[in-house]
C-alpha positions, -999 to +999 in steps of 0.1 A: +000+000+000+017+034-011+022+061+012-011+085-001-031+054+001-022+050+041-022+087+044-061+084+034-070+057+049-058+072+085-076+106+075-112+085+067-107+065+096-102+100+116-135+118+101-151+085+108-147+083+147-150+120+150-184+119+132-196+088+152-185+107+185-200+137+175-233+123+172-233+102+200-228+133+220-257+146+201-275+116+212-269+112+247-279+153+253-313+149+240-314+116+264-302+138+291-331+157+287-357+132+286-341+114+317-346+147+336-379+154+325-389+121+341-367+125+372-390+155+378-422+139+372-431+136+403-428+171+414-448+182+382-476+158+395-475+169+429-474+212+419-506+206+396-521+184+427-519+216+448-532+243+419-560+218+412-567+216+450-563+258+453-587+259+424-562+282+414-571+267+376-551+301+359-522+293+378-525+257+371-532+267+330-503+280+330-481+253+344-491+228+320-484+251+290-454+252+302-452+217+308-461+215+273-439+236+255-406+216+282-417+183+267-421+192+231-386+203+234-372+173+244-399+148+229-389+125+199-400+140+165-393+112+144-401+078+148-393+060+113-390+022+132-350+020+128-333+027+159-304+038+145-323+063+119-337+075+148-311+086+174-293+100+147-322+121+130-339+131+162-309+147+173-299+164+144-330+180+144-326+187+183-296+206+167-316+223+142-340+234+164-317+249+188-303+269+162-338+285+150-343+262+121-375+242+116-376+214+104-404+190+082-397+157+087-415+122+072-398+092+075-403+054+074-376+034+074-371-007+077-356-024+112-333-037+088-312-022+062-285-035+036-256-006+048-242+000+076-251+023+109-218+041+098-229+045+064-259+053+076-244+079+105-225+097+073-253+104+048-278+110+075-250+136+095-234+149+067-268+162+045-280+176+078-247+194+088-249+208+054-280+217+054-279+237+090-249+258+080-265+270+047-297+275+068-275+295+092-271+317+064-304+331+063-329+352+081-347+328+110-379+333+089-371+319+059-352+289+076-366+253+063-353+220+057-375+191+047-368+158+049-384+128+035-374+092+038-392+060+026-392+032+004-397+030-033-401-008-042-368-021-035-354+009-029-341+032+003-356+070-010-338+098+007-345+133+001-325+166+022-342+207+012-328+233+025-337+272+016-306+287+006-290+320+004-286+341-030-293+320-065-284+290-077-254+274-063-224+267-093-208+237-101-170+230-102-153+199-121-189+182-121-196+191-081-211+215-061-185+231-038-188+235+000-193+265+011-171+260+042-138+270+023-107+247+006-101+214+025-138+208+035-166+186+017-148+154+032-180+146+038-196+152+008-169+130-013-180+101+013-216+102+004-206+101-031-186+070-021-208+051+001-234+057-021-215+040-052-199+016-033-238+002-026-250+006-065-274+035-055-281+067-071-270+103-061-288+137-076-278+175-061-300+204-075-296+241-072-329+259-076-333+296-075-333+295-032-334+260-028-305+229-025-323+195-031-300+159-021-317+128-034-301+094-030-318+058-039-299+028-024-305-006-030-323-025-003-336-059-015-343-083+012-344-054+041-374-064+062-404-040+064-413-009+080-419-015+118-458-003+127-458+036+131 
């Protein structure tokens, strides 16, 4: 093995773990939450116990609306039946959402799929990463990204919008550039490589305001959807 090849091979292996840890820190804040939402359960139970027994029902209004609005923060948004999908979509969009940016998502995925839950950690990560930053470009009301995931026959469907800033984006050598500056879009070369490296199918489009990733990957024999 030549000296460029190892050179690589450390550098993938590097961006690998650091993606991996980065979203497992992703994951374990949004569990953070949950587990203290639930390690104050019982005090929530017992301050409505005492409005409801004040008939003090403004005051007690009031507390569940903000109980509400608590638990919607740290609820889970998607549920597409793949527990990997999941911990690594609900807390990218945990991200999102802490930056200001909604987000639409619909997703159904199977319990079992033909790639990997790296594979699957670097296209789900790296389309929302990119999508965030461009977001971060723009005024908080005109911040969107829509996701949709599903199958098509045979076929894992997954499809990244974001809003963008300015026109349409320019290609360069056949690619759309990152906007991050020379020497990043590491991890837009290994979606392009995981997905050839499964036989899928890759499109990016620049519309007037609008980026649009779609990727179809192969998935005969993955079992079915798990019940919504």
């Amino acid at each position: 093995m030549s000296l460029l090849s190892r050179l690589l091979d450390r550098r993938i292996a590097a961006y690998q773990r650091e993606l991996i840890e980065i979203h497992y820190a992703e994951v374990e804040n949004m569990y953070r939450q949950m587990r203290g939402w639930r390690h104050d359960y019982r005090s929530h139970i017992q301050t409505i116990k005492v409005h409801a027994i004040q008939k003090d029902w403004d005051a007690l209004i009031a507390y569940l609306n903000e109980l509400e609005t608590d638990l919607t923060a740290v609820d889970t948004v998607v549920k597409t039946g793949n527990l990997m999908a999941d911990a690594i979509l609900n807390s990218k969009i945990s991200l999102a959402r802490a930056k200001n940016i909604p987000v639409e998502a619909d997703a159904s995925i199977p319990v079992t799929l033909r790639l990997s839950e790296l594979d699957l950690c670097v296209i789900f990560g790296n389309l929302f990463d990119n999508a965030i930053e461009a977001s971060l470009a723009l005024p908080e009301e005109k911040r969107l990204i829509r996701v949709y995931i599903d199958m098509k026959g045979n076929q894992l469907y997954i499809s990244f919008t974001n809003f963008t800033a300015g026109g349409k984006l320019t290609r360069r050598d056949g690619r759309f550039r990152s906007t991050k500056g020379e020497g990043h879009g590491f991890g837009l070369v290994r979606i392009d490589t995981i997905v050839e490296r499964l036989g899928g199918y890759l499109s990016r489009n620049s519309e007037e305001g609008a980026f649009t990733t779609e990727i179809l990957l192969p998935q005969a024999g993955a079992d079915s959807p798990a019940p919504q």
